[in-house]
N, C-alpha and C positions, 0 to 999 in steps of 0.2 A: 309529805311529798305533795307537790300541788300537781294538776289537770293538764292537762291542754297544752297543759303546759309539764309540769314535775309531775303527773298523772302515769301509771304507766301503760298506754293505749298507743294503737297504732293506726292510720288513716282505714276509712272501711268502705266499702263499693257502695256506690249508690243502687240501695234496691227496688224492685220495682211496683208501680202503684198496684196495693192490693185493697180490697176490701178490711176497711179497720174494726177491730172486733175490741170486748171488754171494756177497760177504762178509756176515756177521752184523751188524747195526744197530750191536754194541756199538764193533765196532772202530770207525763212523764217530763216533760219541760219545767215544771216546777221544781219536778225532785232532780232532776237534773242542776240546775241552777244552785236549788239550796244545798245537794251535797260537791258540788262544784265552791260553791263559797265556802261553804263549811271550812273545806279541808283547807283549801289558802289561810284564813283568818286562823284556823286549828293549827297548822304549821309556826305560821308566826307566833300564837301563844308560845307553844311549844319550845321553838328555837329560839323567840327574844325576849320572851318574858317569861316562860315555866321555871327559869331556874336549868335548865340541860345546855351549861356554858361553861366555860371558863375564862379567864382573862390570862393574856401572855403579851409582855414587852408595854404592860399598860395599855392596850389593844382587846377591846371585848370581842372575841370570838366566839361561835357555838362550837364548843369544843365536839359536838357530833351528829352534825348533819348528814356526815355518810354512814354511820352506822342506826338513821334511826330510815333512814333511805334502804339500808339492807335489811332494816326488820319489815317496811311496809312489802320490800320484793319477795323477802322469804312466808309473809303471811300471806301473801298472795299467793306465793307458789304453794303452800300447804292447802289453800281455798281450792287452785283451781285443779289441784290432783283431787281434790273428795269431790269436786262438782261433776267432774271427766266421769268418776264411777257411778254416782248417786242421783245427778240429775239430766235433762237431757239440753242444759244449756250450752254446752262445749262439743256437739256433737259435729257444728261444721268443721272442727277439727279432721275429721272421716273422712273432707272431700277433698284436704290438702295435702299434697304429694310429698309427705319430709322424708328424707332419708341422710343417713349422717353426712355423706358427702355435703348435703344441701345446707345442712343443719352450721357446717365449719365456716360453707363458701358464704353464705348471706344471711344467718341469724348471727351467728357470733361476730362479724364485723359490724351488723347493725347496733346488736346490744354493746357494743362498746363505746359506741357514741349514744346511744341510750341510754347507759350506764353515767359516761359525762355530765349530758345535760341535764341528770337529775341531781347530781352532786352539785354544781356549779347554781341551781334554780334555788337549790336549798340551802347551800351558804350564802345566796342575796343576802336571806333575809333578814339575817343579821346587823348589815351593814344599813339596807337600805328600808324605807319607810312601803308598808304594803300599797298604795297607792302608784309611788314612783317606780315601783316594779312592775305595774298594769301595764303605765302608757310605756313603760320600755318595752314592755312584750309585743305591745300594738306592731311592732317594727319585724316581726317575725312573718309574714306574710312578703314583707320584702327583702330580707334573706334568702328566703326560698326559690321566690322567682329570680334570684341575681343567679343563685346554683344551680336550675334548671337551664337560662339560658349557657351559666358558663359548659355544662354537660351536654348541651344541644337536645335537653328531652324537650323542649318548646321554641318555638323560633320565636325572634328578639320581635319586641315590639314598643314601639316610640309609644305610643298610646296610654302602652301599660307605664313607661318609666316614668312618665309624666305622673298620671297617677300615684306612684310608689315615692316620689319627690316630695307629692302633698304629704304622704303620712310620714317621712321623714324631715320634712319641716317642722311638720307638729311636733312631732316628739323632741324634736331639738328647740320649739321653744319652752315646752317643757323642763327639760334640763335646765337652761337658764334661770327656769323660773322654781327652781328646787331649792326650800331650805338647808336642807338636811346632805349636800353633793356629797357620796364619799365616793371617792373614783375606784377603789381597790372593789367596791361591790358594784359600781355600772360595770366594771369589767368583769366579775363573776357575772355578770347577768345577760354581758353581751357574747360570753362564751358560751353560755347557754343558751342561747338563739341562734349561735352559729351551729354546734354541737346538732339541735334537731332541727337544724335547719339539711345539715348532711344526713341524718338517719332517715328524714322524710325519703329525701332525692335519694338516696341506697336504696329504700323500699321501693319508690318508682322503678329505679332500673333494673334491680336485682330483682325483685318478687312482682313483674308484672303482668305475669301468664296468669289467666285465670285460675290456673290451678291452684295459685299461692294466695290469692283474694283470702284475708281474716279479717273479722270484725276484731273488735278490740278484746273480748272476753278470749278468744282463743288465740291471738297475739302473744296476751298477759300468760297464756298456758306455755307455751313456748320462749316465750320472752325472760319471763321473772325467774327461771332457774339460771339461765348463765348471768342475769346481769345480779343476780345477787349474789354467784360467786366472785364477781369482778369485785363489785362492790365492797362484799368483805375482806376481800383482799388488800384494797386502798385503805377500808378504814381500820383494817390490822397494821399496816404501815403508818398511819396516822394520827389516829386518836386513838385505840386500844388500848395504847403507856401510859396514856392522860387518863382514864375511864375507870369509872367508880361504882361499886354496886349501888353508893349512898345516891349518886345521878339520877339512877330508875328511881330510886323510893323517896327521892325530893320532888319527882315530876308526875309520879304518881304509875302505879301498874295499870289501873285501869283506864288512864290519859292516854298511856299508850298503846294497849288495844285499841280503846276506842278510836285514837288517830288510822291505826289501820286499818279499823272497819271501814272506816267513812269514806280512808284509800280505794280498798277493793269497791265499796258498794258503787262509788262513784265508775269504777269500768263497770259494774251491770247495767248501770241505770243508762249508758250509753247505749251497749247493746240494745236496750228499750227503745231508748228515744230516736235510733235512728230506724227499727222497724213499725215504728208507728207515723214518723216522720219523713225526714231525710237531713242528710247532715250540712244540708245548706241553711235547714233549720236550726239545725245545732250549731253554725257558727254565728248564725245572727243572734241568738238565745246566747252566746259567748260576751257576744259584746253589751247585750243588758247586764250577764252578769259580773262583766267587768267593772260595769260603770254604780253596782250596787255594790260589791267590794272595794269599791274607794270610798264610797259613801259610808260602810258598814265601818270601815277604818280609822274615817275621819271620828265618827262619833266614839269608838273604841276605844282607840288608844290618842285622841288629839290630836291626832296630824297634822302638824302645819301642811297649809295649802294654797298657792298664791292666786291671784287673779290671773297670772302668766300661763301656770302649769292651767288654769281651768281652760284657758284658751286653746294651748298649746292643743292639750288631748282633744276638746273637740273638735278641731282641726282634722288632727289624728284619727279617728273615730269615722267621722264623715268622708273624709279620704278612704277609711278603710271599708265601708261601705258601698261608697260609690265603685272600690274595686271589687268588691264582692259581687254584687250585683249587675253595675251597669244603668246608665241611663234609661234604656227601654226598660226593662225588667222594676224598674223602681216607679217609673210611673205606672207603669201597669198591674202594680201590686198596689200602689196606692191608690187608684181608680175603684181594683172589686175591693180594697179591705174598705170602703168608704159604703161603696151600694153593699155588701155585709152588714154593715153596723149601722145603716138606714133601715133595711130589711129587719133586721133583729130588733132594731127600737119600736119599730111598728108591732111587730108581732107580740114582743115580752117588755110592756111599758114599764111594768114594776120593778124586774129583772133589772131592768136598763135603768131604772133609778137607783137604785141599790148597788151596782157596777160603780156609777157616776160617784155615789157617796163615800165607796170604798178607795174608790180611785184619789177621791178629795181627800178623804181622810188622810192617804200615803203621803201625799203629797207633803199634806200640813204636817206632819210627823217629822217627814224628810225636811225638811227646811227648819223645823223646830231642832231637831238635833244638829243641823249643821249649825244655827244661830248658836247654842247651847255650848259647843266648843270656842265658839266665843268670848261669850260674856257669860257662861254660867259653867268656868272651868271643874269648880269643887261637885258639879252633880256628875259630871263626865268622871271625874276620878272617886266618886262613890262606885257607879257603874261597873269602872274598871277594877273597881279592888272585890267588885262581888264576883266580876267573872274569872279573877283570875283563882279565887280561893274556892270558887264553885268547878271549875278543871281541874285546879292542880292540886285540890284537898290539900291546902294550907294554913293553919289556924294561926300563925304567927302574924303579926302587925309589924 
């Protein structure tokens, strides 16, 4: 199940500036990120290369994206009953006002479109190449805002459509510019953009009294029991008939914990990252991570990738920025991050050498592995055959 996206977490209030204790913000941005990529990249092994498929009508499908969606929500649900008793990470559960009335009128309508867009996010990936599923997500920001104005929670604004036009250009020169189009998974993919693009706007209007404010760890406490009974449901209608015990022990038991760990830890480390930060942090830290999950893709599994689609999304990308932020706000974050990192090179020369060399190093790496899917096909498909026998404990050739 991927984040942000197939993640199962729910929008979280902006908290207020406190004094930062412990570890540095960056490290929680890091793990953030990396268990953010993980699980995208860890899904796709999983669904389009572990072996957890089948083929019908000559058609390769993952014969069980929703049922491996019901084990990440039912592990979840068994994490975050032991956390409720054992730790005291679930406590702001105590300041939310649930009662079953509330629990019928606006959790179980939400998680049913919750329930959707995780099914719909996780059969893409079958279809389509992890990269071209990014810049389609990119378009999710303008979903939202079309269902906001169509609900009147925000009044219409010329400003913004203009704006939301850019990152909808991009991504449609992207499209254009895709090897791999298969239409049946742009449309699994654009139903899953619709799907939480409405569970967003339902938590606006239905949960927006203070009292209903949850981070995402107590969301997922509330959340992950009904949508994994939904879930199970569909994929008892679905794929159950098709379903093998030889499926788990081809794709491995401990592939599949481990996919659900990396599920759950990925909603803790938010919880983290946005009380050390804010989650305007986190969605800018979203669009690095994006843009390192197509990188991580390309060198992975070969992705074709054209000059179009590289256009396309930056387009996309800088569009989505400029609507995140705004004009003011971006120059003036680029002004102190400048007197910052004057500051800091004055004061830790050597530090600041050692950043600069790390930083070069990425770079040359980066641009070595995207060269390498080029011209040095056979060392990408050594790569690939270490990582996928190193997941999916496969000793066969």
């Amino acid at each position: 199940m991927s984040t942000e996206e197939e993640s199962p977490t729910l929008p979280m209030i902006e908290k207020p500036e406190e004094k930062r204790k412990g570890l540095h913000p960056v490290f929680f941005i890091i793990a953030w990120i990396a268990l953010s990529s993980c699980l995208i990249l860890y899904n796709k092994q999983v669904l389009g290369y572990g072996g957890f498929e089948f083929s019908l009508i000559g058609h390769p499908l993952t014969a069980f994206p929703i049922i491996l969606t019901t084990w990440h929500l039912t592990f979840a649900t068994i994490m975050t009953q032991i956390l409720a008793r054992f730790t005291s990470l679930l406590d702001g559960r105590k300041r939310v006002k649930m009662t079953g009335r509330i629990y019928l009128r606006a959790i179980v309508p939400i998680g049913v479109f919750f329930s959707l867009s995780l099914i719909c996010g996780n059969v893409t990936y079958l279809y389509l190449s992890v990269p071209f599923i990014q810049m389609l997500k990119s378009t999710t920001p303008v979903v939202i805002l079309f269902f906001t104005w169509t609900f009147k929670l925000e009044p219409y604004s010329s400003k913004q459509l203009i704006n939301v036009c850019v990152i909808v250009i991009g991504v449609m020169i992207s499209c254009f510019g895709e090897v791999d189009f298969v239409l049946v998974g742009v449309l699994f993919q654009i139903g899953g953009i619709v799907f939480e693009a409405v569970r967003l706007v339902m938590v606006q209007r239905l949960l927006s009294s203070d009292e209903f404010k949850m981070d995402p760890l107590v969301s997922l406490y509330y959340f992950s029991p009904i949508c994994a009974l939904m879930n199970g449901a569909v994929a008892a209608a679905v794929e159950l008939p098709r379903f093998r015990l030889d499926d788990v022990w081809h794709v491995g038991v401990w592939t599949l914990i481990g996919n659900a760990v990396v599920a759950f830890m990925l909603n803790i480390s938010v919880v983290f990252l946005i009380s050390k930060t804010s989650s305007l942090v986190m969605r800018l830290c979203g669009i690095l991570k994006d843009i390192l999950i197509v990188i991580s893709s390309l060198i992975l599994w070969n992705t074709p990738l054209t000059g179009l689609q590289v256009l396309g999304y930056t387009i996309a990308l800088l569009g989505l920025i400029y609507y995140m932020l705004g004009y003011d706000r971006i120059v003036g974050f680029s002004s102190r991050a400048t007197g910052m990192i004057n500051e800091y090179r004055a004061k830790n020369r050597l530090i600041s050498i050692l950043i600069l060399l790390l930083v070069g190093f990425m770079i040359v790496l980066t641009v070595t592995g995207l060269l390498a899917v080029k011209y040095a096909p056979d060392s990408i498909q050594n790569l690939k055959s270490w990582v996928y026998y190193t997941t999916a404990g496969d000793d066969t050739t």
